[in-house]
C-alpha positions in Angstrom: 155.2 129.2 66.5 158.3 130.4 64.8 158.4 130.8 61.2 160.6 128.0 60.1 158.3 126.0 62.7 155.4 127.2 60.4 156.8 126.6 57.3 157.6 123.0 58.3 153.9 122.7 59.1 152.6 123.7 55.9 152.9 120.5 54.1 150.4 118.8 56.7 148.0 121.8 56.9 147.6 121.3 53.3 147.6 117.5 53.1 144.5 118.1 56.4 142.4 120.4 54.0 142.6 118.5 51.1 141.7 115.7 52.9 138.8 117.7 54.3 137.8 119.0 50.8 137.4 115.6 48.9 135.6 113.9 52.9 133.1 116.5 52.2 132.7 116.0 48.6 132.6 111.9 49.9 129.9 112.7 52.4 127.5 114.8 49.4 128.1 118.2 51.1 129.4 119.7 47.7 127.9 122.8 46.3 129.6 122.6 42.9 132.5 124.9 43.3 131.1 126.7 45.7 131.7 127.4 49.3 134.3 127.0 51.3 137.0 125.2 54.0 139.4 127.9 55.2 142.4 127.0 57.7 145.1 129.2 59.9 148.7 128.6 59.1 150.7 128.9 62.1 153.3 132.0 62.5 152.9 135.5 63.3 151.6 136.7 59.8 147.7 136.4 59.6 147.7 133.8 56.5 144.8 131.0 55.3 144.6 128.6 53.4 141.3 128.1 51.2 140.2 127.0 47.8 140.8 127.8 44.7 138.0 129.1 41.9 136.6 126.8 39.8 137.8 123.1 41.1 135.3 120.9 42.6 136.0 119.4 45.8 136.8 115.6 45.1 139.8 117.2 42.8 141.5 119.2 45.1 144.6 118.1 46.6 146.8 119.8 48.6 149.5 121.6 46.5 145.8 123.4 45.0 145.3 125.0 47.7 145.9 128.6 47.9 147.3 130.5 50.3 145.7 133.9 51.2 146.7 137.2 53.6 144.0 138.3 55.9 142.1 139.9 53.2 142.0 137.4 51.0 144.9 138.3 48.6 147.4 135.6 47.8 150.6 135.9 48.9 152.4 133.4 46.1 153.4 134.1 43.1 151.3 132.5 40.3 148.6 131.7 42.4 145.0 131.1 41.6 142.1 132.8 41.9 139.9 132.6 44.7 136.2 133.3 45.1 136.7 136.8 47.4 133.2 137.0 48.8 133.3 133.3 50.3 136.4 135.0 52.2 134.0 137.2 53.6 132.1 135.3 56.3 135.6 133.4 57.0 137.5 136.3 57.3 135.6 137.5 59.8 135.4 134.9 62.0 139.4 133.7 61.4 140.0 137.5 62.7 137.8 137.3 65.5 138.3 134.1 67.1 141.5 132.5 67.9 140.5 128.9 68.4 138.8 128.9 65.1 141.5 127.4 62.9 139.4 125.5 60.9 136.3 126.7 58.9 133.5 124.8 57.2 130.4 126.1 55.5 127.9 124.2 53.3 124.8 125.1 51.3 123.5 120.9 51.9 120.0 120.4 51.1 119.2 119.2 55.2 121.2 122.1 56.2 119.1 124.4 54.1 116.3 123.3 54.8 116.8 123.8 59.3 118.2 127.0 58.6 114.8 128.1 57.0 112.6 126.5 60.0 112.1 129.1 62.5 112.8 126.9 65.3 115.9 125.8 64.0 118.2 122.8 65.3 115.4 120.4 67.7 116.9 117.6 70.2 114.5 115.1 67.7 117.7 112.6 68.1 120.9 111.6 70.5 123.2 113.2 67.9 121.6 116.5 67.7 121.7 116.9 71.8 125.8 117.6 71.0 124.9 120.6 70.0 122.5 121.8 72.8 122.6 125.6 73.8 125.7 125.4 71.5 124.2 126.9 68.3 124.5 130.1 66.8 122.3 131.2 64.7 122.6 134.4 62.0 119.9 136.3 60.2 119.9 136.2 56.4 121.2 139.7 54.5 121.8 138.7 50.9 124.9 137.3 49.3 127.9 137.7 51.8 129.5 140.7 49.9 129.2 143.4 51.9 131.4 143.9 55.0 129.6 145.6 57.5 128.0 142.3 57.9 130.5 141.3 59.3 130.4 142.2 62.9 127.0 141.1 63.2 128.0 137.2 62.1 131.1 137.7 64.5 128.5 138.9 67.5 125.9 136.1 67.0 128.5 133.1 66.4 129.8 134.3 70.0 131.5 132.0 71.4 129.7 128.9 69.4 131.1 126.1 67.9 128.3 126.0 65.2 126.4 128.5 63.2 122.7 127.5 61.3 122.9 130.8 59.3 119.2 131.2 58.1 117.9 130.5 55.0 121.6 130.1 53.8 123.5 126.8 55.1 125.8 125.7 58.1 128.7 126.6 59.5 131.3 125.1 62.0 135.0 126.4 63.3 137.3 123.8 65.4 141.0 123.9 66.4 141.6 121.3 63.7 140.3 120.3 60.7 139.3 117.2 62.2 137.4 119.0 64.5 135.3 121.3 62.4 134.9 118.0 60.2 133.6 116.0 63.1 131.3 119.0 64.1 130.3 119.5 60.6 129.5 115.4 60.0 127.2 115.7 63.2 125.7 118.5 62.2 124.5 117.5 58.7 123.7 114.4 60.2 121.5 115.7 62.6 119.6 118.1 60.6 119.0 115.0 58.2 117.7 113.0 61.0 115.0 116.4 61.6 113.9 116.5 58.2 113.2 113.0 58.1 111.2 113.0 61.0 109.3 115.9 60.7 108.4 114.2 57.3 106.9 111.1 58.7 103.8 113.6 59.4 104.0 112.5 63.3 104.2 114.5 66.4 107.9 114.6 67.7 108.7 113.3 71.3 111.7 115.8 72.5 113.5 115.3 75.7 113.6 117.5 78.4 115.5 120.1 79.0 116.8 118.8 82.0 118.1 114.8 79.8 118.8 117.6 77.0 121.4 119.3 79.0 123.0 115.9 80.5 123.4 114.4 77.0 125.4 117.7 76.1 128.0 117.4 79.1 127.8 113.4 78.2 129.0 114.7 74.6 131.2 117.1 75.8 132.4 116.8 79.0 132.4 112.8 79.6 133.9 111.8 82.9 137.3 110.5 83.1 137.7 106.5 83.0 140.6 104.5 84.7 139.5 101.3 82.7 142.4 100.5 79.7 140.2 99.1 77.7 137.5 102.0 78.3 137.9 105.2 75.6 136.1 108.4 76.6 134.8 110.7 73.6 137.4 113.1 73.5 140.0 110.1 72.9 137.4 108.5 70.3 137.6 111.9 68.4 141.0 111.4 67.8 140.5 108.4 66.4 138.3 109.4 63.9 140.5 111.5 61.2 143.0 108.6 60.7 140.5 106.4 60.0 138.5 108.8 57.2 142.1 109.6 55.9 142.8 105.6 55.5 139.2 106.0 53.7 140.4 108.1 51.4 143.4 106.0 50.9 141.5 103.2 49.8 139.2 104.8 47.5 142.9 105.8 45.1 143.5 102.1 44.6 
């Protein structure tokens, strides 16, 4: 993409995280003002937009945002500050993989509380089998400051579109910020359902391996439909971020 193409762009990348900010803060994935949602801008500069210090995620809007370089300096004048060592684990990945636009990570209390089960993410319910043989998963090494770790997050996400990263919190990349929204949604959602059955106190039926790996492609890879009326997943998906941006439309008025 060109740079005037980019710089026309902006505005929307913007309004998308914002959006993506307060959805989470909606949803009760908040850590205060911690953590972060990171995004590419298009264009041949490496540039990101994440955050600012100190807001909490049901204030921020879109001309909040801040945009950063590659190491996580801003580039405008007048900007504010950011909280460096969340740019850390982003960094990392925005540098090593090109589809991940779009960067989430929570510290959520079901999230926390898979990533310090040694087992991890089970197939207890239909919406955790998405993610089947499609989770990463990353060893706990302290508070993300120090660099060298960062070529051992980039080596175990892979190739992932998820990362449980152990006794820390979740993490999910897309292409969009609907994407790693969606991803990040299910995710939660599925580690919820976990804890709440594993609480019940009764043994867990798990599917096979074999109906664990069907549901997946089901998820993933749905077979094409003729029918008009029919929509596959992938079309469903799409439909998804209007309809949580008219949400946050009509919680203004």
């Amino acid at each position: 993409m060109t740079g005037s193409a980019a710089h026309g762009e902006l505005p929307r990348l913007r309004a998308d995280l914002a959006a993506c900010y307060r959805l989470l803060a909606h949803y009760r994935m908040t850590d205060l003002i911690y953590t972060h949602c990171t995004l590419r801008v298009p264009g041949p500069e490496r540039r990101y937009l994440i955050n600012p210090y100190g807001l909490m995620w049901d204030e921020i809007t879109a001309d909040d945002l801040v945009l950063i370089d590659a190491e996580g300096t801003p580039v405008e004048a007048d900007a504010a500050p950011i909280n460096l060592a969340g740019f850390v684990i982003h960094g990392a990945i925005h540098a090593a993989r090109e589809d991940a636009h779009c960067i989430i990570h929570t510290h959520t209390l079901a999230g926390c509380a898979v990533a310090a089960q040694r087992d991890g993410l089970q197939p207890v319910n239909q919406i955790a089998l998405e993610f089947h043989g499609r989770v990463a998963y990353h060893d706990y090494e302290g508070i993300s400051y120090d660099l060298a770790e960062r070529e051992r997050l980039v080596r175990n996400l892979d190739d992932k579109p998820v990362m449980i990263m152990r006794n820390h919190g979740l993490l999910t990349v897309g292409t969009t910020v609907s994407q790693a929204f969606q991803r990040m949604y299910y995710l939660e959602k599925a580690c919820q359902i976990q804890i709440a059955a594993q609480s019940a106190g009764q043994p867990l039926v798990l599917p096979s391996e074999d109906i664990c790996r069907r549901a997946e492609r089901q998820f993933n890879a749905p077979p094409a439909t003729d029918a008009a009326h029919l929509v596959s997943d992938p079309n469903a998906a799409d439909l998804v971020w209007p309809a949580l941006l008219r949400l946050l439309e009509r919680q203004r008025h």
